[in-house]
N, C-alpha and C positions, 0 to 999 in steps of 0.2 A: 375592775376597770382596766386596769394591766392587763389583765389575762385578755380582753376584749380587744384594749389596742393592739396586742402583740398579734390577736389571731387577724384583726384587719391588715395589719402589716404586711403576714405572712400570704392572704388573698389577693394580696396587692401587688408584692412582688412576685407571685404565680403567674398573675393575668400578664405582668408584661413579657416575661419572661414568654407564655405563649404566643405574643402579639413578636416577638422580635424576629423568628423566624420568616416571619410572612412579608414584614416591613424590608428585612434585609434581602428577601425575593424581588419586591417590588421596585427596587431602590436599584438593584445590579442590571446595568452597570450605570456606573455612574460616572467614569473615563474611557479613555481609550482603551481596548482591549486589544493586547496584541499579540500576533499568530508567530511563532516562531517555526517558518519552512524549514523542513532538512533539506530542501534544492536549492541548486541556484535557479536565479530568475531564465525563464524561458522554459524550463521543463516544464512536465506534464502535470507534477505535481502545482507547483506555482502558478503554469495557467487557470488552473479548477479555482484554486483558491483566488485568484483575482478576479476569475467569471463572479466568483458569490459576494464578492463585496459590496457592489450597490444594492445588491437584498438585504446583506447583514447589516452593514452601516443603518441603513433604511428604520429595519425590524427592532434593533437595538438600541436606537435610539444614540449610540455612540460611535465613531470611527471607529473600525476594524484595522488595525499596520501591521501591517506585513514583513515581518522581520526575516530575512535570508540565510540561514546559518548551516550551508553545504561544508561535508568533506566526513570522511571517515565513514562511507556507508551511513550515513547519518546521526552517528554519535556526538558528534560536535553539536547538532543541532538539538538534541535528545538532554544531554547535558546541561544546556542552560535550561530546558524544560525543569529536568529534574530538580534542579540547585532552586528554581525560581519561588516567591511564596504563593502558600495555598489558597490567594484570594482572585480569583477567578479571572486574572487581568496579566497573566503569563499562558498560555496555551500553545500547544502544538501540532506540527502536520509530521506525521511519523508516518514511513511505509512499510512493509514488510520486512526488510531488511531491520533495519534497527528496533523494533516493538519486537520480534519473532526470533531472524538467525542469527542475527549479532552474538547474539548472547553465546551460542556454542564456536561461532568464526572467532570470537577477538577473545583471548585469556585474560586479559585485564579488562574489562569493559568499565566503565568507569558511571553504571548505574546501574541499578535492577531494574528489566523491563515490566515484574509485575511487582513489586513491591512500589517503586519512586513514581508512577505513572495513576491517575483514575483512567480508562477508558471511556470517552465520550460518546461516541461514533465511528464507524465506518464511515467512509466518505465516498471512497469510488474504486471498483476493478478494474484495473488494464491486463487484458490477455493477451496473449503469447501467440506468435504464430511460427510455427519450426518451416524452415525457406531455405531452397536450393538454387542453385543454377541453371539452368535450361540443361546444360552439357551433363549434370549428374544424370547416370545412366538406370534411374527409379523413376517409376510414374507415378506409385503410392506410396503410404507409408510402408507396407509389408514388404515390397521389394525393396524401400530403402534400408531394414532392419536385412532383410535377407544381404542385401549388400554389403552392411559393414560387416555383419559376422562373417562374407568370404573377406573380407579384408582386413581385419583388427587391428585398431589403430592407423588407420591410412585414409579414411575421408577426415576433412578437418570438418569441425565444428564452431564457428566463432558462437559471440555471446560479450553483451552490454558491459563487461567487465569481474573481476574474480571476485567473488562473495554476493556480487546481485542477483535479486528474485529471477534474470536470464540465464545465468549461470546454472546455477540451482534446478534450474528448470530443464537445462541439459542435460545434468546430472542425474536428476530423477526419473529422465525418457531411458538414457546408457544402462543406466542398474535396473529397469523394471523390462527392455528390451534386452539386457544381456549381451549387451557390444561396448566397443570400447571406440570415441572420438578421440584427436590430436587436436585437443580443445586449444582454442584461440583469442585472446585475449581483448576486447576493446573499450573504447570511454567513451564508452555508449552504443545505442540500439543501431543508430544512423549511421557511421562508420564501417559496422558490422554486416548493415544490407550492403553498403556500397562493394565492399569487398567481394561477399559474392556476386553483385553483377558484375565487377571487374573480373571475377575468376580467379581471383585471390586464395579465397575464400570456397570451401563448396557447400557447406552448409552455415546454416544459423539460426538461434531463437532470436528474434527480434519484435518489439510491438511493434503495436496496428501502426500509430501515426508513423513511423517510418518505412513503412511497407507498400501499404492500402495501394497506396497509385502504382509500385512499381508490377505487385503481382497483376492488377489488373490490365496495366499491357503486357506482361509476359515477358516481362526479364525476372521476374524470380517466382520460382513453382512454390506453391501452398503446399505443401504436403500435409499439416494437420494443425487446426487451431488447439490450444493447452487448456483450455476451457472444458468445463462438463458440458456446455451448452453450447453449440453452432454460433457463429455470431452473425446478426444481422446485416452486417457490410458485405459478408463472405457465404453468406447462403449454402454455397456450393461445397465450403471446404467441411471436410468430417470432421469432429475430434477427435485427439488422440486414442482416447477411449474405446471410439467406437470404430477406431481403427487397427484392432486387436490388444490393444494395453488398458484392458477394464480398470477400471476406477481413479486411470490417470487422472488427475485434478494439478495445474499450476497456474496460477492466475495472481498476478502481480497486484498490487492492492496497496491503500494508505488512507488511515484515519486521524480522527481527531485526539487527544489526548491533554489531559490536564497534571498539575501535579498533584502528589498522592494526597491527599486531606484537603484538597476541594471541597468547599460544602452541597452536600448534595442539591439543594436548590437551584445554587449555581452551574453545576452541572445538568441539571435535567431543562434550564433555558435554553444553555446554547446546546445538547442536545434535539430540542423542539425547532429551536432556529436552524440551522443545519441541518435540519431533515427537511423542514418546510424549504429550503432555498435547494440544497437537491432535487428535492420532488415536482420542481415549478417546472413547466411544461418545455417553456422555451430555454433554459438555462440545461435542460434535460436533451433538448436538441444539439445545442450546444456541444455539450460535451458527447454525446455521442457521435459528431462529425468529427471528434479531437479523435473517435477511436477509446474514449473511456466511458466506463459503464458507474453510473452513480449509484448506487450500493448504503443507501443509509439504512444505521441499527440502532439498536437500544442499547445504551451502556453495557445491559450485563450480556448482550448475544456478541455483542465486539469484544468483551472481555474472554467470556468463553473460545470467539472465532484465534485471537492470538495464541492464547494458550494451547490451543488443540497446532496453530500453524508452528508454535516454538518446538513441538514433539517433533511433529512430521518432518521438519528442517533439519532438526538435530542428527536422527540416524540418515537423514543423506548425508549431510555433512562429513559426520565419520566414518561414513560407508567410503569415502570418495578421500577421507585424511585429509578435507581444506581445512587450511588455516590461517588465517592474518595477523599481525604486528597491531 
């Protein structure tokens, strides 16, 4: 009789033990879940995630907050991700800088990008468009490479700021064209076009949303979108690629992320949520009038996609010897 109750016991406590995983699926969330942005409010990043919130709110059944936590290329905001617990109700908006180059720019970084982190999703691409002055004396890309190697070092180059995915993206056009820019420093994209319209400035990578209107009346020339793929706004402009620098690829980018020991269930909801509010048609419109391309993945294609962009970033980086405090 022992031996009988012991063995129902042991049946009993299997059955919930299989029942708990499904309960504790069904159940998340059960509060507010809140997103900790690496931007401040108004960027590109923050607007995306404020477009999804009356889907996510919605789908989840819970308020989505929006937690603002800019500064340090994104490690401030990375940092309370990483510190926060693994119960599904800390999350984060990471961009390429802080998930990817951080990690070779800052010598203390004060988390691991693949260890402290689960990978959720990708969320969205913003591509790059390299932009001159009317007055720069290039109509393509090939005569503006032909350019600077007669000049080395004497066209400047602005760029979003030292360490950002525009930066970087300068970087990787100099070393794989073989010239050298009098690279120029700004806090932010928008700054940076203005410059070269003033003629401050003669060239710059800058995004879509701070360009789109100026190139299309013709105060700042397209010379090549950073993208593998044309973009739809810009029909006209080649990629970099296909404008003699094969398998140029730079495309600025930011996903979702949890902390590490997430349980998978909870992860694979707001994975499903987040790809369903990306994928909606008109949120999709949306954001691509912002000039951002929504880009949702599966947890382990976004984990693979950082890992492969932490390599690629690294040897720019130290090809180019940046480094930040």
């Amino acid at each position: 009789m022992n031996r009988l109750r012991h063995l129902l016991q042991c049946c009993l406590a299997a059955a919930c033990l299989a029942v708990l995983p499904a309960q504790a699926q069904g159940e998340y969330p059960n509060k507010p879940v809140r997103v900790v942005v690496t931007f401040p409010p108004g960027g590109s990043t923050d607007v995306v995630m404020r477009l999804l919130l009356p889907r996510l709110n919605e789908k989840l059944g819970q308020q989505v907050v929006v937690d603002n936590r800019p500064g340090a290329g994104g490690n401030i905001g990375l940092t309370v991700v990483a510190k926060a617990a693994p119960d599904g109700y800390t999350i984060g908006v990471g961009a390429a800088g802080g998930l990817s180059a951080n990690v070779t720019l800052y010598p203390n970084l004060p988390f691991d990008p693949v260890k402290d982190f689960k990978p959720v999703t990708m969320m969205a691409a913003i591509p790059f468009v390299i932009v001159g002055n009317p007055s720069v004396a290039a109509k393509n890309q090939r005569e503006l490479i032909a350019l600077a190697k007669a000049q080395p070092g004497k066209l400047s180059m602005g760029h979003g700021g030292n360490g950002t995915a525009m930066h970087l993206t300068s970087q990787l056009f100099a070393q794989m064209a073989g010239v050298k820019f009098n690279e120029i420093s700004y806090r932010g994209s928008g700054p940076a076009a203005l410059d070269v319209m003033g003629g401050q400035a003669q060239l710059a990578v800058v995004d879509l949303p701070s360009s789109l209107q100026h190139i299309k009346s013709g105060r700042l020339v397209a010379y090549a979108v950073t993208s593998p793929k044309r973009l739809p706004q810009l029909p006209d402009v080649p990629t970099v690629a296909e404008s003699g620098l094969a398998d140029y690829d730079s495309t600025g980018w930011f996903g979702l992320v949890a902390p590490a020991g997430t349980p998978a269930p909870m992860v694979a909801r707001l994975n499903a949520e987040f790809g369903a509010a990306l994928n909606d048609e008109g949120i999709k419109a949306s954001l691509r009038n912002l000039g951002v391309e929504p880009a949702p993945s599966t947890p382990e294609a976004f984990e693979a996609y950082i890992k492969s962009e932490t390599l690629k970033w690294a040897q720019v980086i130290k090809n180019a010897a940046i480094k930040l405090d």
